[in-house]
C-alpha positions, 0 to 999 in steps of 0.5 A: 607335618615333620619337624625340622629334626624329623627331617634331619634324621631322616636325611642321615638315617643311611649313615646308621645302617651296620656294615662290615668292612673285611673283618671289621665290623661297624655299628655305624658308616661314620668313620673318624679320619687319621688327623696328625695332632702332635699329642704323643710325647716327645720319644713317640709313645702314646699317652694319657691324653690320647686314651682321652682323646680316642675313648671320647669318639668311640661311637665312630663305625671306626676310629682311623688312629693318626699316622704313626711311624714305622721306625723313626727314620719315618718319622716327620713330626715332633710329638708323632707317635710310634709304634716301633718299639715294645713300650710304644706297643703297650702304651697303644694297648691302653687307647685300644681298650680304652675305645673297645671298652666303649664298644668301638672298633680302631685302626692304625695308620702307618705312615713312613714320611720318607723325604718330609722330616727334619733331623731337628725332630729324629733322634741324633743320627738317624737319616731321612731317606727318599727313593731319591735323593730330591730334597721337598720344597718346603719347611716343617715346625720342629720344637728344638729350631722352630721352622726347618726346611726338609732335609736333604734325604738320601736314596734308599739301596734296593736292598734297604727298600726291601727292609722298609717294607718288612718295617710296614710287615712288622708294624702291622704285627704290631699294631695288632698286638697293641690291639687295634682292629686292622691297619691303614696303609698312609699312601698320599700327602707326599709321605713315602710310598707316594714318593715312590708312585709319583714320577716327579719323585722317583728317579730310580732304575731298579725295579722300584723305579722307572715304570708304573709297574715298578713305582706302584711296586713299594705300596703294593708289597707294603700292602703284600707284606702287612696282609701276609701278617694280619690278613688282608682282610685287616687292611687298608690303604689311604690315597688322593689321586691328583694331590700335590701335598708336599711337593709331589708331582705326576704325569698321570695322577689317575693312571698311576693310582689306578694301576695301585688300586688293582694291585691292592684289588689282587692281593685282596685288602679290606678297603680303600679310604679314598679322598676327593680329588682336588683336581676336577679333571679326577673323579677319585670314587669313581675311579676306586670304583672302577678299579678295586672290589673291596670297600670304599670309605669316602672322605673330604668336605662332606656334611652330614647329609652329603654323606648320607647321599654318597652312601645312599646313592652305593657310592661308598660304603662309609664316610670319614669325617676329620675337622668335624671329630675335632670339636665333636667328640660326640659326632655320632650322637649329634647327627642321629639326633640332628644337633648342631656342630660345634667348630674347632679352634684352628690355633689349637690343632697341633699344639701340646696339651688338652687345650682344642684336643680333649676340652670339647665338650659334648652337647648334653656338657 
């Protein structure tokens, strides 16, 4: 007679099976998703608590770092991080070793928020700029103003388009030179290439707007350019077809995420970490499937088990988890050796300091 553990290890076991992921090479299908935290210091630059943070999840397969800023004019939150700049280059350095050291593997976001941003959190001077000049319905917490609706952005030239895109090329430079395994393309929640992709936000006439050719176009020369950089076989890309987040809005959702999907399939990118569709009319694995060759890392609302059938059944090739890695920073262990969870505190997700971000304790504490 099997013991209830018995049953639950036997449940997760897809989950331990190793798996290589373009370049990358993953002890494990666990995969802890990017969770904007707000822990960086207030010029972007990573810190001790983030080494903390990320070293104390290292049994992850691998760790998808937080969306982090391009160049500031991306930024969207106070306290985000950057990886623009060469002191930001080197204070990342410190959170890659310290998750190599524990024998993980870590990727970075890069995520420019285009028109989501405050200029109460940017730098004086420094503009929000969109692909059009549509100002997002909606507010956003700023540390100097409290609430602030979104600014007012103004549309990016074609030519400046171009040099946001070779920001992503030298982003991933970047991130590789602070050490990370690969990069994680941000094109969902209503940040910028989203705002290109979508028809709701995009109004343009050059050849980044008007057509679904041309609105996939962003995304796919940031995926073109990052992979001419560091390899293809370094990148990946995050997209929720049929979100809304931040006010965005399309008239296919499925169709323009299938027409990026075979675009990042051309240019040949390791993966694509594809959420579930909050819309039932979308089935999103379904349609990562159908359209790209590389890797699938499923995320949102799974459990343990669901995860291992997901895997099980070939429908990805790894699961992330976010809420989970919150207050489990001991993930991996607990669900090989069939542990209860333990919940976050909600109050603590965004705020400063260790409290609900490196005070989880593990379950053998």
């Amino acid at each position: 007679m099997q013991t209830a553990q018995q049953v639950t290890l036997v449940g997760t076991e897809p989950l331990f099976a190793p798996v290589k992921i373009g370049a990358i090479e993953l002890a494990n299908r666990i995969v802890m998703a990017p969770m904007t935290r707000n822990r960086a210091d207030a010029d972007g630059m990573p810190n001790d608590l983030m080494v903390e943070h990320y070293a104390a999840r290292a049994e992850a397969g691998l760790i998808v770092a937080e969306g982090t800023w391009p160049s500031v004019t991306g930024q969207a939150y106070c306290r985000q991080p950057g990886i623009e700049t060469p002191e930001q280059v080197a204070a990342w350095r410190k959170v890659t070793d310290a998750v190599h050291a524990k024998g993980g593997k870590i990727v970075l976001q890069v995520m420019h928020a285009g028109r989501i941003g405050s200029r109460k959190i940017k730098p004086q001077g420094v503009e929000t700029v969109a692909p059009s000049a549509l100002q997002a319905s909606g507010e956003v917490y700023t540390d100097a103003a409290g609430m602030q609706p979104y600014d007012s952005p103004r549309a990016l030239t074609t030519e400046e388009v171009e040099a946001v895109i070779a920001e992503h090329r030298q982003a991933a430079v970047n991130a590789i030179e602070a050490g990370f395994d690969g990069v994680e393309l941000h094109c969902t929640s209503g940040y910028l290439p989203m705002q290109f992709l979508c028809t709701g936000t995009n109004q343009r006439t050059d050849r980044f707007g008007g057509s679904l050719e041309n609105r996939v176009r962003f995304a796919s020369e940031c995926l073109q350019a990052m992979s001419d950089a560091i390899g293809a076989d370094r990148v990946g890309f995050r997209i929720n077809p049929g979100n809304t987040y931040n006010d965005t809005s399309d008239e296919d959702s499925a169709a323009s995420h299938a027409a990026l999907l075979r675009e990042a399939s051309r240019i040949g990118v390791a993966f694509v970490h594809i959420m579930r569709a909050p819309v039932a009319e979308i089935d999103a694995f379904a349609l990562a499937r159908e359209h790209f060759k590389g890797s699938l890392i499923l995320n949102d609302s799974f459990q343990p088990e669901t995860a291992a059938a997901a895997i099980q059944d070939g429908q990805g090739e790894a699961v992330s988890f976010a809420r989970h890695f919150i207050a489990n920073p001991d993930l991996v262990s607990r669900i090989r050796n069939g542990l209860g969870l333990a919940r976050f505190d909600r109050k603590t997700i965004y705020t400063p300091g260790p409290a609900g971000y490196t005070d989880y304790p593990k379950a053998a504490e």
